[in-house]
mmCIF file of the N, C-alpha and C atoms, coordinates in Angstrom:
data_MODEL
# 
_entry.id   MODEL 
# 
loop_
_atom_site.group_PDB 
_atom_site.id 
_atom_site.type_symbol 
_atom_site.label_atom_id 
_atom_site.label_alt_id 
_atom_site.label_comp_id 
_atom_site.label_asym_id 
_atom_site.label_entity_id 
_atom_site.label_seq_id 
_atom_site.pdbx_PDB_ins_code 
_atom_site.Cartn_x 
_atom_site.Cartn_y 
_atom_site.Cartn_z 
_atom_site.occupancy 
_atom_site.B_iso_or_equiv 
_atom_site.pdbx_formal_charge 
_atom_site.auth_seq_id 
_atom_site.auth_comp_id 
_atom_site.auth_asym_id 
_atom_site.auth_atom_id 
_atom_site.pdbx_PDB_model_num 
ATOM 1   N N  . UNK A 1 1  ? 27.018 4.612  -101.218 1.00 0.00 ? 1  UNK A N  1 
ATOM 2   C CA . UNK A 1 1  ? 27.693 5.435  -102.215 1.00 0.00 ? 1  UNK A CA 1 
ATOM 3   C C  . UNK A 1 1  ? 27.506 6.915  -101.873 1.00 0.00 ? 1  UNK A C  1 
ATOM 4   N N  . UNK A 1 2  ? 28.358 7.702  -101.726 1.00 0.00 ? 2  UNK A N  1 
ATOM 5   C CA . UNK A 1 2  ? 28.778 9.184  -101.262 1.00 0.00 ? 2  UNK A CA 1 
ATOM 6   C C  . UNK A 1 2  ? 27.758 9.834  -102.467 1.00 0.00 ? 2  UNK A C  1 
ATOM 7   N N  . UNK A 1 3  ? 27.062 10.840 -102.352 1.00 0.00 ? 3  UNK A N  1 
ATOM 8   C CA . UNK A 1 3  ? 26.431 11.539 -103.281 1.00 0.00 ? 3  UNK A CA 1 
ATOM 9   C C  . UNK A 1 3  ? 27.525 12.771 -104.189 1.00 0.00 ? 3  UNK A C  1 
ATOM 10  N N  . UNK A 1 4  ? 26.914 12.906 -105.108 1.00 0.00 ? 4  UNK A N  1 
ATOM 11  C CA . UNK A 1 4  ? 27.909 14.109 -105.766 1.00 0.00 ? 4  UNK A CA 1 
ATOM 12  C C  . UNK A 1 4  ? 27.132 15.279 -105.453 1.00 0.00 ? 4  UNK A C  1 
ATOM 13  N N  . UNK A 1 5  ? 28.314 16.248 -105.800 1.00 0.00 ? 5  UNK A N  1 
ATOM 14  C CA . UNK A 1 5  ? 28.265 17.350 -104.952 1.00 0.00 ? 5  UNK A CA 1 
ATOM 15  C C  . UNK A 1 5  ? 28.564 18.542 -106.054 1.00 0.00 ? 5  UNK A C  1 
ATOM 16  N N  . UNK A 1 6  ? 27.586 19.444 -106.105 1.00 0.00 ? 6  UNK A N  1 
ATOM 17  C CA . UNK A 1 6  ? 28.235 20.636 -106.770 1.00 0.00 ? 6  UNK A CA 1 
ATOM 18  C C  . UNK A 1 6  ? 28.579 21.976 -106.240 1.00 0.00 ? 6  UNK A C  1 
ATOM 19  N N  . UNK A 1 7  ? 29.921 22.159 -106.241 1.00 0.00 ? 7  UNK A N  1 
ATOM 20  C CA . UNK A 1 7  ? 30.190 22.791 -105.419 1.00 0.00 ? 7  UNK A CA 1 
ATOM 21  C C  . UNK A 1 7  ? 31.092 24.196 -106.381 1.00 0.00 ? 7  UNK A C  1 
ATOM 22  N N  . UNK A 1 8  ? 30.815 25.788 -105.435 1.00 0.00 ? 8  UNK A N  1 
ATOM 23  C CA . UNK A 1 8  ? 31.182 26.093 -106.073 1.00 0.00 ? 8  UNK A CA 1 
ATOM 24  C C  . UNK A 1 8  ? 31.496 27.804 -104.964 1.00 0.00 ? 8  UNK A C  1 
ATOM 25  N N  . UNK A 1 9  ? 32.834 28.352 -105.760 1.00 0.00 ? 9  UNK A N  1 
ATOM 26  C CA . UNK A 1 9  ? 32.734 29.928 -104.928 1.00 0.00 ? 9  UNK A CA 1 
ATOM 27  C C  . UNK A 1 9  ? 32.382 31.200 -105.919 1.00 0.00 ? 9  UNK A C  1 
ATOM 28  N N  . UNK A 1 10 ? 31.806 31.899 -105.052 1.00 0.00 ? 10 UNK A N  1 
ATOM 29  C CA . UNK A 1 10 ? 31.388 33.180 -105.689 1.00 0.00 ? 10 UNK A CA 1 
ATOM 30  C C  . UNK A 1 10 ? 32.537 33.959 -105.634 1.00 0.00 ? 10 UNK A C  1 
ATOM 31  N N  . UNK A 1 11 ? 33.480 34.484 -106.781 1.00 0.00 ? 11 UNK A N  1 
ATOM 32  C CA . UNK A 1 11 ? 34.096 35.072 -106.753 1.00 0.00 ? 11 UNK A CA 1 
ATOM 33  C C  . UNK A 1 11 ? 33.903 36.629 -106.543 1.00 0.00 ? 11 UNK A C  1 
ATOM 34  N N  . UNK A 1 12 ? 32.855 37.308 -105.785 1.00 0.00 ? 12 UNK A N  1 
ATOM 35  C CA . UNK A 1 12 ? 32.590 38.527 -105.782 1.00 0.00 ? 12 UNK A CA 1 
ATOM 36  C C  . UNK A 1 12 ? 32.409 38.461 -104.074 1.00 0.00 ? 12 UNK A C  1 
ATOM 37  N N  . UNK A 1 13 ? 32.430 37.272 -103.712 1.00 0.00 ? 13 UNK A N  1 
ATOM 38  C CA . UNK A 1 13 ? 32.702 37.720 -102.054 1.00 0.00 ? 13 UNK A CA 1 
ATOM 39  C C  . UNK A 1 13 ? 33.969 36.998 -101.708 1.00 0.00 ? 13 UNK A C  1 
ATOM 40  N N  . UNK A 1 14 ? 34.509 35.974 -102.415 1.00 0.00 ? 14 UNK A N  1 
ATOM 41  C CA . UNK A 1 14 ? 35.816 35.220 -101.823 1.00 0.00 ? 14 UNK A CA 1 
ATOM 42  C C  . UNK A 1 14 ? 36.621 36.409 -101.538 1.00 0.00 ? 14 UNK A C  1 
ATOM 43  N N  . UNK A 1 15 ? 37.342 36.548 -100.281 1.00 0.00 ? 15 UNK A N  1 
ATOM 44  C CA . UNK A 1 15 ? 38.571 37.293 -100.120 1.00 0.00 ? 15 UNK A CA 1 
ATOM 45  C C  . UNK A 1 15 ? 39.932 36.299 -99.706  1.00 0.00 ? 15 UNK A C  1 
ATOM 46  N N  . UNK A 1 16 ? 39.471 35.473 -100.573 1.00 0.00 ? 16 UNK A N  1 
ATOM 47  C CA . UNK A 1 16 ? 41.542 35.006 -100.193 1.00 0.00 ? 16 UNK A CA 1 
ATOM 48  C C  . UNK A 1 16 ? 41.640 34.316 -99.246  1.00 0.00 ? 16 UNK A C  1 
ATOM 49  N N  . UNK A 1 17 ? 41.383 34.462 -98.228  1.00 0.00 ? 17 UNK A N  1 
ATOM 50  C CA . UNK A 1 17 ? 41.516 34.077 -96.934  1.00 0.00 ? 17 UNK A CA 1 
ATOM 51  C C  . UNK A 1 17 ? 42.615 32.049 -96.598  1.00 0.00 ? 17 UNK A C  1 
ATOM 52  N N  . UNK A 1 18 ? 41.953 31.683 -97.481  1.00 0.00 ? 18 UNK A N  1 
ATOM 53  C CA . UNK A 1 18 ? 42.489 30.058 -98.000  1.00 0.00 ? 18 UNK A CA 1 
ATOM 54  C C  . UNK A 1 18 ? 42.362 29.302 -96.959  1.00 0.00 ? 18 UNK A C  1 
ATOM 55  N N  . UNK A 1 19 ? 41.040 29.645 -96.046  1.00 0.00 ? 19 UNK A N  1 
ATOM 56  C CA . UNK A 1 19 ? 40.920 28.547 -94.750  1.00 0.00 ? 19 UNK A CA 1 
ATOM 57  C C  . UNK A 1 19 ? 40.237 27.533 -95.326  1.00 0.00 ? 19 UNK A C  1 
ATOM 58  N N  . UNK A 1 20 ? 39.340 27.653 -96.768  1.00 0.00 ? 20 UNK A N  1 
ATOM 59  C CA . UNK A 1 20 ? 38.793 25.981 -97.617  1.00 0.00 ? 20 UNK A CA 1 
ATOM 60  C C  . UNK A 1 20 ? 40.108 25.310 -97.912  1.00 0.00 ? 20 UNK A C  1 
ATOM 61  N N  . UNK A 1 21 ? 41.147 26.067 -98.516  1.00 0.00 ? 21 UNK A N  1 
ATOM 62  C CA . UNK A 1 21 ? 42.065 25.055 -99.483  1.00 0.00 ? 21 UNK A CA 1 
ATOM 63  C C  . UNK A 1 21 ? 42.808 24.479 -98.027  1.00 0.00 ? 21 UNK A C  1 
ATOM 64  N N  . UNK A 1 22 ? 43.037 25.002 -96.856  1.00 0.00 ? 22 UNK A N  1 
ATOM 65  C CA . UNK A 1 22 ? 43.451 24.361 -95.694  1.00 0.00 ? 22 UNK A CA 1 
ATOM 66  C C  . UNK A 1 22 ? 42.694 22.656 -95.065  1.00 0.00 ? 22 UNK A C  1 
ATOM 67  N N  . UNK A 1 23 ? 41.199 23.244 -95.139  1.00 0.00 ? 23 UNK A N  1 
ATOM 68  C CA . UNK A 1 23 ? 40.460 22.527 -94.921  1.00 0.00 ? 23 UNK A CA 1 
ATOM 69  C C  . UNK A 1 23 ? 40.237 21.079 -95.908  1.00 0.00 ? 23 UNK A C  1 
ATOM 70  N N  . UNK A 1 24 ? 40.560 21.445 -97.397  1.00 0.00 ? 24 UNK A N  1 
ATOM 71  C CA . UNK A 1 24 ? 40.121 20.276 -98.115  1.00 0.00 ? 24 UNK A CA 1 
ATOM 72  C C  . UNK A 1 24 ? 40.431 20.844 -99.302  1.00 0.00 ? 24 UNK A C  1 
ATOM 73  N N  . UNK A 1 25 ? 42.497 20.571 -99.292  1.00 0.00 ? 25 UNK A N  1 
ATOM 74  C CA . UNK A 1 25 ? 43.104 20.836 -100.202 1.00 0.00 ? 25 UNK A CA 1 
ATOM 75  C C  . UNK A 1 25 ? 43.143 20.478 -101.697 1.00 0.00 ? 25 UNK A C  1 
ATOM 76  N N  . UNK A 1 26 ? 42.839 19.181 -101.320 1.00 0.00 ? 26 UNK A N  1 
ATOM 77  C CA . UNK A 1 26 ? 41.890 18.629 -102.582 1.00 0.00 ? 26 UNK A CA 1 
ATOM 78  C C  . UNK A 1 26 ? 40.746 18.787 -103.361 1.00 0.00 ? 26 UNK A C  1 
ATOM 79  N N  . UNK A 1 27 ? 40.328 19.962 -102.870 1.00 0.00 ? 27 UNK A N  1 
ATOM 80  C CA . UNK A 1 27 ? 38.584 20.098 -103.679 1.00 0.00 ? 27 UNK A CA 1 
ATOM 81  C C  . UNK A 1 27 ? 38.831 22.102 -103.833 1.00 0.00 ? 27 UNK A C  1 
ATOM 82  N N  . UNK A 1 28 ? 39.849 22.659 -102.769 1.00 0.00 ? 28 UNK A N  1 
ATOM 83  C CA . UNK A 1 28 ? 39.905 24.193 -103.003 1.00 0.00 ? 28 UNK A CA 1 
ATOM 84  C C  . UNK A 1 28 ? 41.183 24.476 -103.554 1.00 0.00 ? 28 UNK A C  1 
ATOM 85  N N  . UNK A 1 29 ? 41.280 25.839 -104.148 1.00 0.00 ? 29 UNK A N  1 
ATOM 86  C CA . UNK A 1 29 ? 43.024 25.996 -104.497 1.00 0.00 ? 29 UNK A CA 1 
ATOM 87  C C  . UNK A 1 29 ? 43.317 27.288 -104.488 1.00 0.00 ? 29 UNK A C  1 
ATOM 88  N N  . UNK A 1 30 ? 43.534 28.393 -104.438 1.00 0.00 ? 30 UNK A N  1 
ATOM 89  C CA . UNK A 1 30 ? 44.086 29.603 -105.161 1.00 0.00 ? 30 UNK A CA 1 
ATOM 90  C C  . UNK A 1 30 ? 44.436 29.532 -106.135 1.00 0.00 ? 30 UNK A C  1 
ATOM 91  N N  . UNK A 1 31 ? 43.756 30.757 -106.420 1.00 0.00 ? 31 UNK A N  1 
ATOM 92  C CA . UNK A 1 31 ? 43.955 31.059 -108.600 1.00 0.00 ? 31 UNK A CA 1 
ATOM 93  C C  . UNK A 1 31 ? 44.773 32.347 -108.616 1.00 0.00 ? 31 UNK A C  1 
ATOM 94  N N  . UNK A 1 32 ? 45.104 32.666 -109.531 1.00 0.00 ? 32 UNK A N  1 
ATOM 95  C CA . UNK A 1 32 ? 46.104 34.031 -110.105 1.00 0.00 ? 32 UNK A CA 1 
ATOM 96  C C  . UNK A 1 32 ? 45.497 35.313 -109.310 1.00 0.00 ? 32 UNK A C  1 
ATOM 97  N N  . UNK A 1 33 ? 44.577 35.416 -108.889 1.00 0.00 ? 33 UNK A N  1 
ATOM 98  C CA . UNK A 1 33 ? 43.945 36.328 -108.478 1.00 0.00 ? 33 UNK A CA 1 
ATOM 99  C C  . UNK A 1 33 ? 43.698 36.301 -106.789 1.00 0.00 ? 33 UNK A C  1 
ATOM 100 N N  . UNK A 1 34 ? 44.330 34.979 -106.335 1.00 0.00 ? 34 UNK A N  1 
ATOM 101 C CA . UNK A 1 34 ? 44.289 34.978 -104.861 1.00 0.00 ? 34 UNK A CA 1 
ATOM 102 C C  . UNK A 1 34 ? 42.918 34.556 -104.239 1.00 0.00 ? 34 UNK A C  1 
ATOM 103 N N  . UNK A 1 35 ? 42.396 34.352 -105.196 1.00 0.00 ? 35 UNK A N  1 
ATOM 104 C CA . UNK A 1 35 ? 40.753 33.874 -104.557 1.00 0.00 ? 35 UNK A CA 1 
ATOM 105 C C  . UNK A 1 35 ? 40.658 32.378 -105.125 1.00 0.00 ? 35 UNK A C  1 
ATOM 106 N N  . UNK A 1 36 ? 39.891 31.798 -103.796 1.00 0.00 ? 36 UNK A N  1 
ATOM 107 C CA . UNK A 1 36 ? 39.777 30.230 -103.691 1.00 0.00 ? 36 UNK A CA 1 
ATOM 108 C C  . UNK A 1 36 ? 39.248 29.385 -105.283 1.00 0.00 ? 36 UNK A C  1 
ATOM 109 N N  . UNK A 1 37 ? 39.025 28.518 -105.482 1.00 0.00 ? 37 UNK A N  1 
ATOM 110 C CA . UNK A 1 37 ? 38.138 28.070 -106.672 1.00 0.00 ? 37 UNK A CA 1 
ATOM 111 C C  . UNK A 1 37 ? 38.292 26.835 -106.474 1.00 0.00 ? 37 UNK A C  1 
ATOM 112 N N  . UNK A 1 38 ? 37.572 25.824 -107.666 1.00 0.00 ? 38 UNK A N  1 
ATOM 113 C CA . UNK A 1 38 ? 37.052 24.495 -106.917 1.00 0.00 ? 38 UNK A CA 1 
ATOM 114 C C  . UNK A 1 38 ? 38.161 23.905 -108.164 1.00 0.00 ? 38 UNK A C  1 
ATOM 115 N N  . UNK A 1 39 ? 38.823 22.806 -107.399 1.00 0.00 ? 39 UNK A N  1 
ATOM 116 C CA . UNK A 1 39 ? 39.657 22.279 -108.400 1.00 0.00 ? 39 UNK A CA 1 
ATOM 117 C C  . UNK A 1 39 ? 38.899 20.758 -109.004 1.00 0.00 ? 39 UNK A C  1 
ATOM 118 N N  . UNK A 1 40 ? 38.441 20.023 -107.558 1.00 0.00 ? 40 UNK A N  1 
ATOM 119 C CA . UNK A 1 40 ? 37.779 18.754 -107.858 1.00 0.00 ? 40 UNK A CA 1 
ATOM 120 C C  . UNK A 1 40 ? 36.942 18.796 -106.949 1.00 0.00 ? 40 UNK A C  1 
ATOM 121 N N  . UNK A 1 41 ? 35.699 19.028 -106.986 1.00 0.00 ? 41 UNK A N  1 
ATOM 122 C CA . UNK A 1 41 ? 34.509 18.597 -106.288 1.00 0.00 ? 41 UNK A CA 1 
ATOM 123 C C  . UNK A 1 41 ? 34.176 17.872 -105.085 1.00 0.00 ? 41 UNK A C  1 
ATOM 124 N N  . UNK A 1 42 ? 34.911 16.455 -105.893 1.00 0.00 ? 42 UNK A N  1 
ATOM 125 C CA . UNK A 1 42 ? 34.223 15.338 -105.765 1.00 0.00 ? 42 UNK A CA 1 
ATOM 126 C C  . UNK A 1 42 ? 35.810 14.371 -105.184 1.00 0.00 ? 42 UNK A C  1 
ATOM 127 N N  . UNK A 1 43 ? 37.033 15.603 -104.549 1.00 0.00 ? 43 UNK A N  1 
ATOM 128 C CA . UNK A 1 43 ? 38.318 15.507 -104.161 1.00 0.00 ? 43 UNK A CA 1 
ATOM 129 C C  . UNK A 1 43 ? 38.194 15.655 -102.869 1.00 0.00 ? 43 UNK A C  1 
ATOM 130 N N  . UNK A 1 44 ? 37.016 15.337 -101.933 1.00 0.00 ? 44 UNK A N  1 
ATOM 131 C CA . UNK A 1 44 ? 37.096 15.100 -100.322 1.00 0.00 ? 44 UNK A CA 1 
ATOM 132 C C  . UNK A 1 44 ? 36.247 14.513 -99.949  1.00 0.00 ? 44 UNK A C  1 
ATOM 133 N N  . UNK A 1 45 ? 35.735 14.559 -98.776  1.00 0.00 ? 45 UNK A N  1 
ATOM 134 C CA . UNK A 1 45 ? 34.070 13.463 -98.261  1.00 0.00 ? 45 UNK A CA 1 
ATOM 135 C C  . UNK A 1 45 ? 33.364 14.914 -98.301  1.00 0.00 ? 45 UNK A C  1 
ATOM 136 N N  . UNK A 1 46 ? 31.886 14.519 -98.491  1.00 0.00 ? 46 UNK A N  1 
ATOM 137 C CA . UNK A 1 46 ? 31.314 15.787 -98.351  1.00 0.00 ? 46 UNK A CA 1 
ATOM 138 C C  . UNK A 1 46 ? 31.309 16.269 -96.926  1.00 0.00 ? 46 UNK A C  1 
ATOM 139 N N  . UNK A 1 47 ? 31.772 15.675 -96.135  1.00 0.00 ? 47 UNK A N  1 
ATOM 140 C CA . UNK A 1 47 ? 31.872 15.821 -94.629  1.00 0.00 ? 47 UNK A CA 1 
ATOM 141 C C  . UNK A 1 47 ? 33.174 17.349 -94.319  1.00 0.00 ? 47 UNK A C  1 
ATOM 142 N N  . UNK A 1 48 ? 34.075 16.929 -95.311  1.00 0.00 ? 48 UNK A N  1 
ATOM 143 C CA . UNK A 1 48 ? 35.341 17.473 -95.144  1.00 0.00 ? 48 UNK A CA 1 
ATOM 144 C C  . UNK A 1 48 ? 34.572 18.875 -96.402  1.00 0.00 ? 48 UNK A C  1 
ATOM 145 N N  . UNK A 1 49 ? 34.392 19.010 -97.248  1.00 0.00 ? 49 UNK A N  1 
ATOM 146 C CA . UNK A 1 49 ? 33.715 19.806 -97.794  1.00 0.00 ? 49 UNK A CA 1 
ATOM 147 C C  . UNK A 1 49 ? 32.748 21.147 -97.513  1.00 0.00 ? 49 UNK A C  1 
ATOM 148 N N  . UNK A 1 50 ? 31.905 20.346 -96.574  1.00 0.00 ? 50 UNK A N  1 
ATOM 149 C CA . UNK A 1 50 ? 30.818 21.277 -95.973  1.00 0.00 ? 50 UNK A CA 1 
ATOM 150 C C  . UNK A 1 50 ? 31.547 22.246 -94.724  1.00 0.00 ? 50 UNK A C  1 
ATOM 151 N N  . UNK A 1 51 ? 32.953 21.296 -93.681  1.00 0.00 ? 51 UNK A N  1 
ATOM 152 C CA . UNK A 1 51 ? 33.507 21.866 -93.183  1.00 0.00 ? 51 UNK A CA 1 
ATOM 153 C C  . UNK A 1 51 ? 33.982 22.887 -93.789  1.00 0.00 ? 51 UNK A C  1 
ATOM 154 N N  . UNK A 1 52 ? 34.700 22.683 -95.258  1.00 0.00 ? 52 UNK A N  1 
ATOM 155 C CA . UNK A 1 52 ? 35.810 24.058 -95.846  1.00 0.00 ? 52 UNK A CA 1 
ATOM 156 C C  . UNK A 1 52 ? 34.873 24.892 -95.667  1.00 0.00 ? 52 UNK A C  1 
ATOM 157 N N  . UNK A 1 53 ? 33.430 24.774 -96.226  1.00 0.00 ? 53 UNK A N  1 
ATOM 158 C CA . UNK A 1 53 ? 32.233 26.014 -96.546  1.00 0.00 ? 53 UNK A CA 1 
ATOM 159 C C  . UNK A 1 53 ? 31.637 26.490 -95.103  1.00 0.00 ? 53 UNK A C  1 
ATOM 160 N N  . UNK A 1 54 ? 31.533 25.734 -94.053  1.00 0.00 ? 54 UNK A N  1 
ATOM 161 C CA . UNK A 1 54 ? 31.347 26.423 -92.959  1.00 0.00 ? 54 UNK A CA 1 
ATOM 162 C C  . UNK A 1 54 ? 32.182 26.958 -92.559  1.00 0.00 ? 54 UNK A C  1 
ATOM 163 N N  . UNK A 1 55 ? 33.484 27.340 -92.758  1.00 0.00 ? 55 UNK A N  1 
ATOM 164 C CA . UNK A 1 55 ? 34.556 27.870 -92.272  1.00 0.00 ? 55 UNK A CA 1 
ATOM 165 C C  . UNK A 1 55 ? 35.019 29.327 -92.857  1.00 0.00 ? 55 UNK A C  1 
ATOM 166 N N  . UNK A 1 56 ? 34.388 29.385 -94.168  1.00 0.00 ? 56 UNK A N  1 
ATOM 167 C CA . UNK A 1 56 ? 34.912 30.503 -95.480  1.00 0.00 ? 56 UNK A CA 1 
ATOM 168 C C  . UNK A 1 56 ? 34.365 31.392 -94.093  1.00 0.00 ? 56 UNK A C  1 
ATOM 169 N N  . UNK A 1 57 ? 35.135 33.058 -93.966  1.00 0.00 ? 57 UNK A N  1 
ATOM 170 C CA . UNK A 1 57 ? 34.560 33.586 -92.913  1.00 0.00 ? 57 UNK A CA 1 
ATOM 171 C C  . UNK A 1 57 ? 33.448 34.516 -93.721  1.00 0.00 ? 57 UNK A C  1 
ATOM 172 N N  . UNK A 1 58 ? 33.444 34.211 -94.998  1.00 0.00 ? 58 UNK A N  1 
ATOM 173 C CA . UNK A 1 58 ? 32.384 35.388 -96.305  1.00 0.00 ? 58 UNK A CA 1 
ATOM 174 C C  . UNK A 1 58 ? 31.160 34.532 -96.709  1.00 0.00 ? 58 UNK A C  1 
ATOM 175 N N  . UNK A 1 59 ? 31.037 33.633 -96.113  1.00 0.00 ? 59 UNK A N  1 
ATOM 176 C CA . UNK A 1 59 ? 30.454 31.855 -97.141  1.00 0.00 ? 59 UNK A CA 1 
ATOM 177 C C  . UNK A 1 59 ? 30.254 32.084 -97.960  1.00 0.00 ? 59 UNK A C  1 
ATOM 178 N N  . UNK A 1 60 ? 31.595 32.632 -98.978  1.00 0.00 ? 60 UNK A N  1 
ATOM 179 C CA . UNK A 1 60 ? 31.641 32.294 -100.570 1.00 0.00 ? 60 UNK A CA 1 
ATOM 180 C C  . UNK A 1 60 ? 31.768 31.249 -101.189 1.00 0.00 ? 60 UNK A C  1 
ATOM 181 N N  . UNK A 1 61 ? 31.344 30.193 -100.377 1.00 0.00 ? 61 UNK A N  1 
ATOM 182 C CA . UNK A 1 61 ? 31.503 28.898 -100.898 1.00 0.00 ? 61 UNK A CA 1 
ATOM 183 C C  . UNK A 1 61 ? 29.673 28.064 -100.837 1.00 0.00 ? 61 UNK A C  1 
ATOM 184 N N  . UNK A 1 62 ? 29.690 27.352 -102.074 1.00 0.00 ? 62 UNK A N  1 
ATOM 185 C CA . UNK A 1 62 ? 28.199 27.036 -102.006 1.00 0.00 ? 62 UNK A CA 1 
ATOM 186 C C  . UNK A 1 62 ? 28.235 25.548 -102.372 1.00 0.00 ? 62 UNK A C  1 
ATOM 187 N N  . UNK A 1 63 ? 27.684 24.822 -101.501 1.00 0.00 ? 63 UNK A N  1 
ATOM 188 C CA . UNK A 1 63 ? 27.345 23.146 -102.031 1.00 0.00 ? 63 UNK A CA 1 
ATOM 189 C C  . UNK A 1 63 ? 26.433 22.994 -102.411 1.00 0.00 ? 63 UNK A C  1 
ATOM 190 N N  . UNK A 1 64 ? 25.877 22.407 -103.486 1.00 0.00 ? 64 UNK A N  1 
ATOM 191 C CA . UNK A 1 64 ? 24.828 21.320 -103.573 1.00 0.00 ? 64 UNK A CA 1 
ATOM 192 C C  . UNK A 1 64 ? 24.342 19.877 -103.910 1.00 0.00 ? 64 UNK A C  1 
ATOM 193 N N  . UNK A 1 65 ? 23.207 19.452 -103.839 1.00 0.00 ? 65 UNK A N  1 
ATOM 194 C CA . UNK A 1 65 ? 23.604 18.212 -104.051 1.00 0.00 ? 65 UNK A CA 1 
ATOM 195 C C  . UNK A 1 65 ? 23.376 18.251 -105.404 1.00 0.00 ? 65 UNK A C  1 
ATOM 196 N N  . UNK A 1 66 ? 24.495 17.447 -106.290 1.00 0.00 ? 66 UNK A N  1 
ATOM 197 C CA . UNK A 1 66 ? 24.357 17.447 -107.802 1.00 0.00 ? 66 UNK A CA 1 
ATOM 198 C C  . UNK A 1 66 ? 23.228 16.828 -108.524 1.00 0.00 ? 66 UNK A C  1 
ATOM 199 N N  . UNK A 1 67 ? 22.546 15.614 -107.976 1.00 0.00 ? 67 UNK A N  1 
ATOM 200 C CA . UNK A 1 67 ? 21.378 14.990 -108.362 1.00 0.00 ? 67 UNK A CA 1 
ATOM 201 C C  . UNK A 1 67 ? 20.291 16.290 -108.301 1.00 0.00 ? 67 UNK A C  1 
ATOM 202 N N  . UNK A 1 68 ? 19.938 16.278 -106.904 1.00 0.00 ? 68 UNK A N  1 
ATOM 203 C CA . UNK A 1 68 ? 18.409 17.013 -106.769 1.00 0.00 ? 68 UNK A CA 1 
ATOM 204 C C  . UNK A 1 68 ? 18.567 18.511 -106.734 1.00 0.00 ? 68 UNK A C  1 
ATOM 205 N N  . UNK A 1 69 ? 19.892 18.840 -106.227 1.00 0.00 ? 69 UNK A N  1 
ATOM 206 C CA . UNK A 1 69 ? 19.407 20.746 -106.781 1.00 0.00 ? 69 UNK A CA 1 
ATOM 207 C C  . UNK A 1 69 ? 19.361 20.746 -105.055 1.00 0.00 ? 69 UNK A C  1 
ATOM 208 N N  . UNK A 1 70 ? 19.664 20.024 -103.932 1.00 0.00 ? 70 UNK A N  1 
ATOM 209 C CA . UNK A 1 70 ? 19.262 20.616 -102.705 1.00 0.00 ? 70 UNK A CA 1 
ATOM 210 C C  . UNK A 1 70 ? 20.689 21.232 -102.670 1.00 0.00 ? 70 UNK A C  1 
ATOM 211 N N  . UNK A 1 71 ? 20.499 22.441 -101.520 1.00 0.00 ? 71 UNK A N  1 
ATOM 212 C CA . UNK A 1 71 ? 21.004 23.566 -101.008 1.00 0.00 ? 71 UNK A CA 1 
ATOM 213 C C  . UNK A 1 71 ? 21.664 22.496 -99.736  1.00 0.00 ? 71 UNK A C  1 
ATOM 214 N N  . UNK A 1 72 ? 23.056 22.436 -100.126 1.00 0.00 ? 72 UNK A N  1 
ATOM 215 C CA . UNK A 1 72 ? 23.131 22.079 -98.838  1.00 0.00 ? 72 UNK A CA 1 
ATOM 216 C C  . UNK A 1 72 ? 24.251 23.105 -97.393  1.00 0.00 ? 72 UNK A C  1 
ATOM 217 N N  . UNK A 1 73 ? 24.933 24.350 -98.267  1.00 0.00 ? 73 UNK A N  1 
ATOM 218 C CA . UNK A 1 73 ? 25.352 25.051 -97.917  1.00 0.00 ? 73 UNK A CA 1 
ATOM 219 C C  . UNK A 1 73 ? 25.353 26.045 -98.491  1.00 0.00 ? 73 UNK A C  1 
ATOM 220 N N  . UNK A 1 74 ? 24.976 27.376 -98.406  1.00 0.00 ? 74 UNK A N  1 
ATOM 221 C CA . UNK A 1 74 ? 24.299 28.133 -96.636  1.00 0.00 ? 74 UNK A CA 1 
ATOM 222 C C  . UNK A 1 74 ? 23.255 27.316 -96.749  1.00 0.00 ? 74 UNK A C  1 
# 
């Protein structure tokens, strides 16, 4: 069973860029304001996930694991 994931962007470094919602269109989106945000979490593998967040070129994007609180991105 895939673990849950809390995932989330800091809107004070996202710049737009939309290489997550490329990456894992299902879990990123653009909002009114042009900056990324999380639509469904738990809307890719965390495989495809951790990719969107290694990719943000700001890593305004943050995972964790939803059970224990681990850091799993940065």
């Amino acid at each position: 069973m895939a673990r849950k994931l809390r995932v989330w962007v800091d809107p004070n470094v996202c710049v737009g860029n939309a290489m997550c919602e490329s990456v894992a269109p299902l879990v990123f989106r653009m909002n009114a304001q042009r900056q990324s945000e999380v639509a469904d979490a738990q809307g890719d593998t965390e495989a495809k996930i951790l990719e969107a967040a290694e990719n943000c070129p700001v890593s305004a994007i943050f995972v964790e694991d939803e059970v224990t609180g681990e850091r799993l991105f940065p």
